[in-house]
Each structure stands twice: as C-alpha cells, then as structure tokens.
N, C-alpha and C positions, 0 to 999 in steps of 0.2 A: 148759479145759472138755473133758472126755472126752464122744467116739465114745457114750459110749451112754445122757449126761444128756437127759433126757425135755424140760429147757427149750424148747429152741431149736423142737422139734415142737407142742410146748404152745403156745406165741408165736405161732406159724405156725396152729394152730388156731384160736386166741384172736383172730388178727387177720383171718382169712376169716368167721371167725363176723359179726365186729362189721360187716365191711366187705356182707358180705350180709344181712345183716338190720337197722343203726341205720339207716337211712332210711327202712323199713316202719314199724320200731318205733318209733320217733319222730312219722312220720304218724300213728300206730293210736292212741299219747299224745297226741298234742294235738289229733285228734277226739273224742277223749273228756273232755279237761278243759278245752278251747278257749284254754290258753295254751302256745303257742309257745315260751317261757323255762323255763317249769314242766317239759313235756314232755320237753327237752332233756337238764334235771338229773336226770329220773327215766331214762331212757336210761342216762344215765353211771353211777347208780346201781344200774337192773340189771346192768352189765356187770361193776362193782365187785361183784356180788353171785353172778354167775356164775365171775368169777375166786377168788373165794373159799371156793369148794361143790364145785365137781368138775370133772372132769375132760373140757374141753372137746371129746374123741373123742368122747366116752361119749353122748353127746345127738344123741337118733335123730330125735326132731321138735324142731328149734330155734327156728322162731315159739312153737310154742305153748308152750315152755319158759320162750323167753323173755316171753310174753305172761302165763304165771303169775306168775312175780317181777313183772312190772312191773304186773300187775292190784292183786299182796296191797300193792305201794309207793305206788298211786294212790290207793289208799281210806285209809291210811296219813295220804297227802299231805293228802288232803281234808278228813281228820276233823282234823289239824291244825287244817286252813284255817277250817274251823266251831268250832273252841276257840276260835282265835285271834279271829274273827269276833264270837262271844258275849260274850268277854271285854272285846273295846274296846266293845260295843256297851253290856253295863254298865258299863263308867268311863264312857262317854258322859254317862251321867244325873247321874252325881256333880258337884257343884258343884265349879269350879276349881279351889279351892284346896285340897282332897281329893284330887284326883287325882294319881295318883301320879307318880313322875319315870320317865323313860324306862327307869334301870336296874331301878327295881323292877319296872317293867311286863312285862320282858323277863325277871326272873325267875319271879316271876309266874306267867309264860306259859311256861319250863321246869317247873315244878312241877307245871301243869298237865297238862299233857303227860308226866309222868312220873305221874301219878295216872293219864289216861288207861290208858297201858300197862299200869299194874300193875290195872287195873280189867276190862282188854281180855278176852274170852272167858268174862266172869260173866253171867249170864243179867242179862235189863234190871231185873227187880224188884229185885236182890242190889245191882246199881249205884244203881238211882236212894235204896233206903236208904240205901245208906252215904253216898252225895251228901247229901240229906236231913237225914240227920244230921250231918256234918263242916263242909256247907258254911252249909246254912242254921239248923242249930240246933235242929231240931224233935225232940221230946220221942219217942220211940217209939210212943206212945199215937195223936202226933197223924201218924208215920209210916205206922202200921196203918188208919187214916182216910184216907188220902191213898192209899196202895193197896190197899185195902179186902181189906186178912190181918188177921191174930192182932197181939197184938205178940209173940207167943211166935215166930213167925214172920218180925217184926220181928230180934227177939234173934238170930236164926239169920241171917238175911241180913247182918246187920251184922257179924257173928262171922265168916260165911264170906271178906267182902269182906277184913276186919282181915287174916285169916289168909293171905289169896291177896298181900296186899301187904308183909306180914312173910316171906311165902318169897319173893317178887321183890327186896326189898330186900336178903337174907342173902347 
C-alpha cells in the first residue's frame, strides 16, 4: 500500500466517526422507535450508508448528518413495519385453509414493499388510485366516488402511478 493511498486515513475517520457518535445515535434510535434491536440495525445501516456516500473528512456537523440518514431509514423502517402489520392483519380474517404458507406470505410482503417504493413520493390521491384499482378492483367511476375527482382525473392518477412504477422498474 503506498504513502499516499487515502485508505488507511479513511478508516481512521470512519472509525472516530462511529466510535463518537454509535452510542448517541443508537440512544436517539431507540427513543424514537422504542426498540432496542431495531435501533441497533438502523445504526449499522447508517453507517453502511455513510461509508458508501462520502467522504468521511468531509462532514462538518456529524450528528445531524448522521441523524438524517438514520431519520429518512426510520420512517423507511416503520412504514415497512405498518405494511407488514396490515398485511398479516388481513390474512388474520381469512379462514385457515386460505391462508397462505409462510413462503408466499414472505413474498407477498416483498412485493409489497417493492410497490411501496416504487409508489413512494406520489402525492396520496395518485397512490391510493392506483391501490384502488390494482388491489381492490374498483371500476374508475367508483374510484372518482371514493375520492370525490373526475374520473378523468381518475385516468391521470392511475397513468401517473403506471408510469412512475415502469421508470422504477427499467
């Protein structure tokens, strides 16, 4: 390793950084989501998240740096946590022998979460059409009733949502 690879100072950053701040950051996580385990993971994952972005000199206030990444991985975390939540809450009702096996369940619930994503940053009427329509089946007409637009309006939310989830997917 030559005299003037950036590693070994990188490291040496990378490792003052963590070692001054994962025990804030980790308290500041799991006051806010009240679990202990959860908070831990999101920790390692900002840091995975900062080792990956830039250049650990470079970062002039590193609470609050690191408190962004691990704010936008908590709401992340959580809306998981309420898919996942929704979703067993409806197989709940479903009579046993409907319900699915663990593998489907588990895909399922990637799919979901991959919908989520590709749904993320659509304004809520644009989501809950296109939900509306893919999940429960409803006509446009009785879309445009349920949030009290057009369906001309309908057409354009559903178009927008298609189209934001054909450029996530490409």
């Amino acid at each position: 390793m030559a005299a003037s690879d950036p590693t070994p100072q990188y490291s040496d950053s990378l490792h003052t950084l963590y070692l001054d701040h994962q025990g804030w950051l980790q308290g500041w996580l799991r006051k806010k989501i009240g679990c202990a385990f959860d908070a831990a993971d999101l920790v390692q994952d900002t840091y995975l998240r900062v080792l990956t972005r830039r250049d650990v000199a470079e970062i002039r206030e590193p609470r609050s740096y690191l408190a962004t990444i691990a704010h936008g991985l908590m709401v992340n975390h959580l809306r998981r946590k309420d898919l996942e939540r929704a979703y067993l809450e409806t197989l709940s009702h479903l009579p046993s022998a409907q319900s699915p096996s663990p593998e489907v369940r588990a895909l399922a619930l990637e799919a979901l979460f991959e919908i989520d994503v590709m749904l993320d940053g659509l304004p809520a009427p644009v989501r809950r059409a296109f939900l509306l329509c893919q999940m429960e089946g409803l006509t446009h007409a009785e879309i445009a009733t349920a949030l009290r637009v057009s369906v001309a309006s309908v057409r354009l939310y559903i178009a927008r949502a298609l189209r934001q989830c054909l450029d996530l997917a490409a």
